[in-house]
PLY file of the C-alpha trace (Angstrom):
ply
format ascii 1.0
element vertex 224
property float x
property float y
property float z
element edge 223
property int vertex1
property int vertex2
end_header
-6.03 -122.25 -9.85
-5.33 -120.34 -12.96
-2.47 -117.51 -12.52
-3.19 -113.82 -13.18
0.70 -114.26 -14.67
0.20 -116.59 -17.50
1.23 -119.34 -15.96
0.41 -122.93 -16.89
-2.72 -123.63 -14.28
-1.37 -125.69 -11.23
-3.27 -129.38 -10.11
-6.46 -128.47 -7.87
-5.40 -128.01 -4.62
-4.94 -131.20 -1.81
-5.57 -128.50 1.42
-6.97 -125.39 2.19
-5.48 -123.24 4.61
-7.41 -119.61 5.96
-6.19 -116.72 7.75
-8.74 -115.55 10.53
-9.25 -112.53 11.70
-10.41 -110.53 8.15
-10.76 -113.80 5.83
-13.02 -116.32 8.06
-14.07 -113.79 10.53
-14.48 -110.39 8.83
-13.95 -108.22 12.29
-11.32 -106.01 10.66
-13.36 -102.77 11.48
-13.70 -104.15 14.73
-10.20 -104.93 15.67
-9.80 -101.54 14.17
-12.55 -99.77 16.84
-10.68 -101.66 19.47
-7.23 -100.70 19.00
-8.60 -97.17 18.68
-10.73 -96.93 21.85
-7.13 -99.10 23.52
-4.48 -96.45 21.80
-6.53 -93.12 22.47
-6.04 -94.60 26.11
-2.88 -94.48 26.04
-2.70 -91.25 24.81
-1.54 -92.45 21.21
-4.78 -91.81 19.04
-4.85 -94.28 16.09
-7.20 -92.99 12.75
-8.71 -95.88 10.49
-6.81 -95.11 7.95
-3.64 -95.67 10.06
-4.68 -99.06 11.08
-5.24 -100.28 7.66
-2.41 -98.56 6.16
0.15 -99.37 8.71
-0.67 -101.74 11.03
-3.62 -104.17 10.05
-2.26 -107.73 9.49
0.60 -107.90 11.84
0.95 -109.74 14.80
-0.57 -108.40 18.42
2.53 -107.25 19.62
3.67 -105.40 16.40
0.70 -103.79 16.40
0.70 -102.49 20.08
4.06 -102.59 20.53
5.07 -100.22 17.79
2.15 -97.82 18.00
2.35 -97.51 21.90
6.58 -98.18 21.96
5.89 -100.26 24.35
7.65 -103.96 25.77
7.48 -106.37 28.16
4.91 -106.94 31.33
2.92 -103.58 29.98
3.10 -105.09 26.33
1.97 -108.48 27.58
-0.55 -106.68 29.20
-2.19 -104.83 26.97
-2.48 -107.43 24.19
-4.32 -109.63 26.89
-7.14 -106.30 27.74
-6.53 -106.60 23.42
-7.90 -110.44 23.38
-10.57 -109.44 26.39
-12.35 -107.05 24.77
-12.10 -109.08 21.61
-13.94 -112.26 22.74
-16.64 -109.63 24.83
-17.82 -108.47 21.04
-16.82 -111.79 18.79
-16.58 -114.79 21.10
-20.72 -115.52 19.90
-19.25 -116.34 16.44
-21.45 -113.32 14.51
-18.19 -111.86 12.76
-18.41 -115.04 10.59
-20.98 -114.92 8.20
-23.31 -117.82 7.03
-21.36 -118.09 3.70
-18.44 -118.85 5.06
-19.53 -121.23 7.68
-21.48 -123.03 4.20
-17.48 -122.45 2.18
-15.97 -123.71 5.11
-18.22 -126.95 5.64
-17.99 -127.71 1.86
-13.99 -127.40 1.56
-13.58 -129.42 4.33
-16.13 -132.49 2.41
-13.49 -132.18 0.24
-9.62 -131.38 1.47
-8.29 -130.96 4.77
-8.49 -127.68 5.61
-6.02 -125.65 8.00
-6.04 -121.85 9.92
-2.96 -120.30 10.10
-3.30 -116.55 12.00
-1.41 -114.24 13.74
-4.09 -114.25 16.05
-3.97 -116.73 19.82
-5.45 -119.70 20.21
-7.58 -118.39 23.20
-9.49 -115.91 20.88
-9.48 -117.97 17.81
-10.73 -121.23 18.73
-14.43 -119.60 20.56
-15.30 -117.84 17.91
-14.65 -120.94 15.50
-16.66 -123.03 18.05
-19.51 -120.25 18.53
-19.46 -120.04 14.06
-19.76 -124.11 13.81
-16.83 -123.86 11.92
-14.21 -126.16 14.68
-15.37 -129.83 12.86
-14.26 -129.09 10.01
-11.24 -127.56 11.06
-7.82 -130.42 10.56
-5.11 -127.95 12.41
-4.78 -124.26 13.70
-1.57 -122.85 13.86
-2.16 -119.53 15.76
0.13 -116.86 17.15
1.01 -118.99 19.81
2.90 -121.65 17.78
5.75 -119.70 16.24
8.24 -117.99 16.81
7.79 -115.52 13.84
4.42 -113.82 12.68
3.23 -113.11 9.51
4.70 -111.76 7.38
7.47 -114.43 7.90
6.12 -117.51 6.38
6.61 -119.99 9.87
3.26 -120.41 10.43
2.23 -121.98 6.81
5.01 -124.18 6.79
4.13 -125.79 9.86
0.65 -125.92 8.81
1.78 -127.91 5.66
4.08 -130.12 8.08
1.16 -130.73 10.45
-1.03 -131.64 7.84
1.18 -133.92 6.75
-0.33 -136.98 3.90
3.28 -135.90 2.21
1.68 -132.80 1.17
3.61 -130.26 -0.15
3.16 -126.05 0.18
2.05 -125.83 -3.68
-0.62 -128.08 -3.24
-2.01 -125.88 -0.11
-4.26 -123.24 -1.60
-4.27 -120.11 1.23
-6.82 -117.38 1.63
-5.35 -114.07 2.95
-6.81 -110.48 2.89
-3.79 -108.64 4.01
-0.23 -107.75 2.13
1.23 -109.53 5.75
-0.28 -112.76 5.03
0.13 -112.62 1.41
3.71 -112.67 1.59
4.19 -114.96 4.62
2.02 -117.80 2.30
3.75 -117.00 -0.94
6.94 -117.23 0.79
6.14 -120.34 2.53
5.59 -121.48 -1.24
1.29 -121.91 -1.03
-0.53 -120.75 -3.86
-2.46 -117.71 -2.10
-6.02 -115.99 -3.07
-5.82 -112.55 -2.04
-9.50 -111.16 -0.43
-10.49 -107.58 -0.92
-12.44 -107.62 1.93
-9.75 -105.62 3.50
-6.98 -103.55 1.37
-7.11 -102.53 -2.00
-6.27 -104.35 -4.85
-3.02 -103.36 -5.47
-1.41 -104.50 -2.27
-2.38 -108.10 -2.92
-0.38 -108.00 -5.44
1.69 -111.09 -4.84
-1.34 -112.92 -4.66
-1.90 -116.00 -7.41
-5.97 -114.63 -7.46
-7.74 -112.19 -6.29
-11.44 -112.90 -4.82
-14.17 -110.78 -3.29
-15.69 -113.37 -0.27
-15.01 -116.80 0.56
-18.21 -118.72 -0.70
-19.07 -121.93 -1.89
-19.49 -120.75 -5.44
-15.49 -119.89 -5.27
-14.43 -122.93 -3.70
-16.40 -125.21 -6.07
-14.88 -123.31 -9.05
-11.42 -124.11 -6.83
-11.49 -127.76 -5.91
-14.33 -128.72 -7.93
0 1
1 2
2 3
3 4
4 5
5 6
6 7
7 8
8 9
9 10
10 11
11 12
12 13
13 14
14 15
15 16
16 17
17 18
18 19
19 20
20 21
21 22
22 23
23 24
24 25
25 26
26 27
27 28
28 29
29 30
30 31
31 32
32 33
33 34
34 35
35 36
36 37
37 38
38 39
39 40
40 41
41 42
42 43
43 44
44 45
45 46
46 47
47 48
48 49
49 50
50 51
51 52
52 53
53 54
54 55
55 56
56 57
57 58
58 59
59 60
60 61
61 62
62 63
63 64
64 65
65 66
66 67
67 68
68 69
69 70
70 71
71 72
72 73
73 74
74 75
75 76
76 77
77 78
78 79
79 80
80 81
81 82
82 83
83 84
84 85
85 86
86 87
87 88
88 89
89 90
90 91
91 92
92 93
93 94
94 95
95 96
96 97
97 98
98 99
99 100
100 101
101 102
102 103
103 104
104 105
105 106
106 107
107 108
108 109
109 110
110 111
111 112
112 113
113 114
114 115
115 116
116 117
117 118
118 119
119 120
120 121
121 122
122 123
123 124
124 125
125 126
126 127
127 128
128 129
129 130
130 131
131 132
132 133
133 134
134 135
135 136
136 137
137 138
138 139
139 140
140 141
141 142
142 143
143 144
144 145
145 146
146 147
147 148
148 149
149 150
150 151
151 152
152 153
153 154
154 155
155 156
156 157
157 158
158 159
159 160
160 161
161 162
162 163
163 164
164 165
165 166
166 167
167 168
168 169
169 170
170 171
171 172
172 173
173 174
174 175
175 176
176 177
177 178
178 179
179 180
180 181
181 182
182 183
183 184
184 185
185 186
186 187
187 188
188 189
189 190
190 191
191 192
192 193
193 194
194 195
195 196
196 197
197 198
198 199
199 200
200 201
201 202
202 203
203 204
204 205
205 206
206 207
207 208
208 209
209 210
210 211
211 212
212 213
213 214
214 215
215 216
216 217
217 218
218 219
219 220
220 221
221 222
222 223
């Protein structure tokens, strides 16, 4: 993957690791709607452009927990009613669209392939099932696995470790559409393809690439 920087291009990647909710399963807008309907609830009304300028790409309980200033039981909670009314509008595996089930499938003829998300396992791994996408799927490393969310880079590096084959992070390519999981695979030393199927441009900044969808037309140009 060549570098926007200049930089001499790197070997093709050995792994492929994607972050979920946004990148394999484009339900941004929909988280989004939910933590809306959830926060004007509470009393707390949340605006889209809030979400996405504050918020989007953070772990469950950053999200709720700073916007409602809330801890604990009610915290706990209110991410679970979060993950319920989730998997009641995604768990049928239609906020993944056919061309990245097809990217998926052909990545994962070719390198192992990994999701790391600040999403839990309990939401993640229906909709993966429901989208055909679990086969090809070598390891998940969801929220419940760390200790530290995006955008601390925990979650890749156990990823890489768990993928083991004495990879090593820069020969893990990682597909993130948020500044949050930008940083945490950059820091976790991945090469990273920002997606603009989320923020703007600009706040992908760190990212190696930048890349409209995940297709197989952009992974074949990527591992070949």
């Amino acid at each position: 993957m060549a570098s926007r920087s200049g930089e001499q291009e790197a070997g093709a990647p050995r792994a492929v690791a994607f972050d979920f909710n946004g990148t394999l399963s484009l339900d941004e807008p929909l988280l989004c709607s939910i933590y809306r309907e959830m926060f004007a609830g509470q009393g707390r009304p949340l605006t889209e452009a809030e979400y996405f300028a504050q918020l989007a790409g953070h772990t469950e309980e950053t999200i709720i927990g700073t916007w409602l200033e809330v801890e604990g039981d009610e915290l706990a909670a209110l991410v679970e009613q979060r993950v319920a009314r989730y998997l009641e509008r995604a768990g049928d595996g239609s906020t993944v669209p056919d061309a990245v089930r097809e990217a998926v499938a052909y990545a994962a003829e070719r390198v192992p392939v990994a999701v790391v998300s600040g999403a839990f396992r309990r939401e993640i791994e229906p909709v993966l099932a429901a989208a055909g996408l679990a086969p090809h799927i070598r390891v998940v490393v969801a929220a419940d696995d760390v200790a530290e969310g995006k955008p601390h880079p925990e979650g890749y590096e156990r990823a890489v470790a768990l993928l083991g084959g004495g990879l090593r992070p820069g020969d893990v390519v990682a597909f993130e559409d948020t500044e949050a999981g930008v940083a945490a695979a950059k820091d976790a030393g991945l090469r990273c393809v920002g997606l603009l199927s989320t923020l703007a441009p600009e706040r992908l900044a760190r990212a190696d690439e930048l890349a409209e969808r995940v297709d197989v037309a952009f992974l074949r140009g990527l591992l070949g």
